[in-house]
C-alpha positions as CSV (number, residue, x, y, z in Angstrom):
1,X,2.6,1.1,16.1
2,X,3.9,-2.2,15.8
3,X,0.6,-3.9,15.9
4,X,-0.7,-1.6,12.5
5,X,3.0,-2.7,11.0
6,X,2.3,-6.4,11.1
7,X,-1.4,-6.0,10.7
8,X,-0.4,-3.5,7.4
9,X,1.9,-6.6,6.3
10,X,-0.7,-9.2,6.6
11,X,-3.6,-7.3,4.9
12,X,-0.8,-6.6,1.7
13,X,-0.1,-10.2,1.3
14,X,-3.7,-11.4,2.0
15,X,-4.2,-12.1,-1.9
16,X,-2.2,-12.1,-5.2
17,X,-4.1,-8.9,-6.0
18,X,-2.5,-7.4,-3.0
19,X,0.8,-8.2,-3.2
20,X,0.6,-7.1,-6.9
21,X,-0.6,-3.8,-5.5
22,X,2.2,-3.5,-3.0
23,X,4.9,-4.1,-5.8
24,X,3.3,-1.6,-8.3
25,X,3.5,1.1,-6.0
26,X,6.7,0.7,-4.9
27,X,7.7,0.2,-8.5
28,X,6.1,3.2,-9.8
29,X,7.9,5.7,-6.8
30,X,10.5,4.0,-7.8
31,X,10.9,4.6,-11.7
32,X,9.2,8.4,-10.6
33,X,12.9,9.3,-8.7
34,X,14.8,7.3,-11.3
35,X,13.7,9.7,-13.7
36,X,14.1,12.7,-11.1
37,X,17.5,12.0,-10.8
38,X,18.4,10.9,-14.6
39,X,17.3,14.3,-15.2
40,X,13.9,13.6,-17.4
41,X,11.4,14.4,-15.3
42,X,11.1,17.7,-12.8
43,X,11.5,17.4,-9.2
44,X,8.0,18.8,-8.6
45,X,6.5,15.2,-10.0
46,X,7.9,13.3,-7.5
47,X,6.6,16.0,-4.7
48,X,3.2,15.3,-5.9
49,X,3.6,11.4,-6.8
50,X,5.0,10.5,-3.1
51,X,2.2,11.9,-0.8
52,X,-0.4,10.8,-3.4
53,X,1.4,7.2,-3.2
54,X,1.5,7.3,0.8
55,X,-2.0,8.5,1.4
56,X,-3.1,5.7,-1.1
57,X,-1.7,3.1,0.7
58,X,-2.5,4.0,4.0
59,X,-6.8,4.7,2.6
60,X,-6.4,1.2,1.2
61,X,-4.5,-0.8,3.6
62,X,-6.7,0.4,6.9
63,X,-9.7,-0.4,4.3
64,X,-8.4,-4.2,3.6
65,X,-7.1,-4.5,7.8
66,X,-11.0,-3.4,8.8
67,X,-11.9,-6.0,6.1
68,X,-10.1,-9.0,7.2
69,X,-11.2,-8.4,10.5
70,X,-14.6,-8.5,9.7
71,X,-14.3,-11.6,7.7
72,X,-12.6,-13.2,10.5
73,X,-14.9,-12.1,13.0
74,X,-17.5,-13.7,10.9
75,X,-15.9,-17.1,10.6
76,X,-15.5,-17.1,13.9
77,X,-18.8,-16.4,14.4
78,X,-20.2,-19.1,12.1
79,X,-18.6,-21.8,14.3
């Protein structure tokens, strides 16, 4: 568990793009329960938004970790 935690951390802040991803997400749940509590928005959206949030990142972060791996078993590779 520890090694997907710190592999997970590398493969976010790989690239700009990345990191960028990493802060929108956390951004949007964020404004999503701000608005839950505030009142404007139903609880129901942030039931559905969460999940869809977590199973996003995890499809796209063991998608970028099997990525860099293959890119750095390539340029190993080519030494």
């Amino acid at each position: 568990m520890l090694t997907y935690i710190r592999e997970r951390q590398e493969a976010l802040g790989a690239s700009p793009g990345r990191r960028i991803y990493n802060y929108a997400s956390g951004a949007v749940i964020l404004v999503v329960m701000a608005l839950v509590f505030a009142g404007l928005a139903p609880l129901w959206i942030f039931w559905i938004a969460f999940p869809v949030s977590l199973v996003l990142d995890v499809f796209l972060t063991r998608k970028w970790i099997k990525e860099d791996a293959l890119r750095s078993y390539r340029a190993g590779q080519a030494q």
